[in-house]
N, C-alpha and C positions, 0 to 999 in steps of 0.2 A: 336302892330306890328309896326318896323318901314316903311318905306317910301316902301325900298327893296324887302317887303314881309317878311324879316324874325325876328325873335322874337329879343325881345331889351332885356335888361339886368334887367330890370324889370319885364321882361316875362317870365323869365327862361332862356334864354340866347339860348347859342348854346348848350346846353346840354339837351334843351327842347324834347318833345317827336317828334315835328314835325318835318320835312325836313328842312333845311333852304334853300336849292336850290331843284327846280326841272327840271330845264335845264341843263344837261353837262356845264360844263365852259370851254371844248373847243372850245364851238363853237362859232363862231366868227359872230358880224353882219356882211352881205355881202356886204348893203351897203358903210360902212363904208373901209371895203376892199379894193373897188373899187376904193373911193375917196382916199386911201393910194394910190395908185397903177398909178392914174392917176395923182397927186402932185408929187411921183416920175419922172414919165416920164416926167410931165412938167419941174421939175428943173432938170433935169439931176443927174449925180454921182457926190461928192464930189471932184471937183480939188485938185491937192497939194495943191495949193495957200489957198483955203476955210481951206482945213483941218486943214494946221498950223496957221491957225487965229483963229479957233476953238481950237485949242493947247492951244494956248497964253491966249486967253480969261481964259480958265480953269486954268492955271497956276497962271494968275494974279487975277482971285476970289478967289480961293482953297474952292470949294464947299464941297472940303472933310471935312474941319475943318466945319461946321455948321452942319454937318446932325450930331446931337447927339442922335435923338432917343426922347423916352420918357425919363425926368425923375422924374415925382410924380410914387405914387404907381396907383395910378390909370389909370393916362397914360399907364405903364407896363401892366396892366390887361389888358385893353384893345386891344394893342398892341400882346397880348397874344391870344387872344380869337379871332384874326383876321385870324387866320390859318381855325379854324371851321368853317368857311364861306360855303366851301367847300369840306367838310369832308361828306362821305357816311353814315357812321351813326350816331348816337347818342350820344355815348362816339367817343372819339379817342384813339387810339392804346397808345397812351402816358399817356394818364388817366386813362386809366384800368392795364396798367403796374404797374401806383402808385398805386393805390387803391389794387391790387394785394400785391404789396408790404407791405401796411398798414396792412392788413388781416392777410400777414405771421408774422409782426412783433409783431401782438396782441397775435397770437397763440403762437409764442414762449413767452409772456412775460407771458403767463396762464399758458403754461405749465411749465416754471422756476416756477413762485410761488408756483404751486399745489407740483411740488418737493420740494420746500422749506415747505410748511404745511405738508409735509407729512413725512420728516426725522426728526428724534430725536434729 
């Protein structure tokens, strides 16, 4: 298991039998809340003046251009399997789609063959 409690990719991953969370992930530390809550009011709202320096800054880094994401295949995987974190069950609704899929796709290709063995 890793750190988090929940199963590592050696484990079985997020597809394992167990929960990977047993707390809602709504729910928010409180403490943590509190100290947002109190750092707001200490600094106040955002000035014009702050926000268009805030502008600026962003325009002259363009943090847009660097987020590329993953790209090995394993980064991808990863990256993929970070949704299950917090999924209710065991599969998710996306993998039982495919896997659904897979099933209809085998059926039809038995049943073509069997017509194929079976006409003259």
């Amino acid at each position: 298991m890793t750190s988090n409690g929940s199963a590592g990719p050696s484990e079985g991953g997020p597809q394992s039998s167990m929960p990977s969370r047993t707390v809602p992930f709504s729910m928010k530390n409180p403490k943590r809340v509190l100290a947002g809550r109190k750092n707001r009011a200490r600094r106040g709202p955002l000035s014009p003046a702050g926000r268009e320096r805030l502008r600026a800054a962003a325009r002259e880094h363009r943090p847009w251009d660097h987020a590329t994401g993953p790209r090995t295949e394993a980064g991808k995987a990863r990256a993929s399997a970070n949704g299950a974190t917090r999924q209710c069950n065991v599969l998710s609704i996306r993998r039982v789609r495919r896997e659904l899929a897979e099933a209809r796709t085998l059926i039809a290709q038995a049943r073509e063959s069997r017509l194929r063995a079976e006409s003259p």
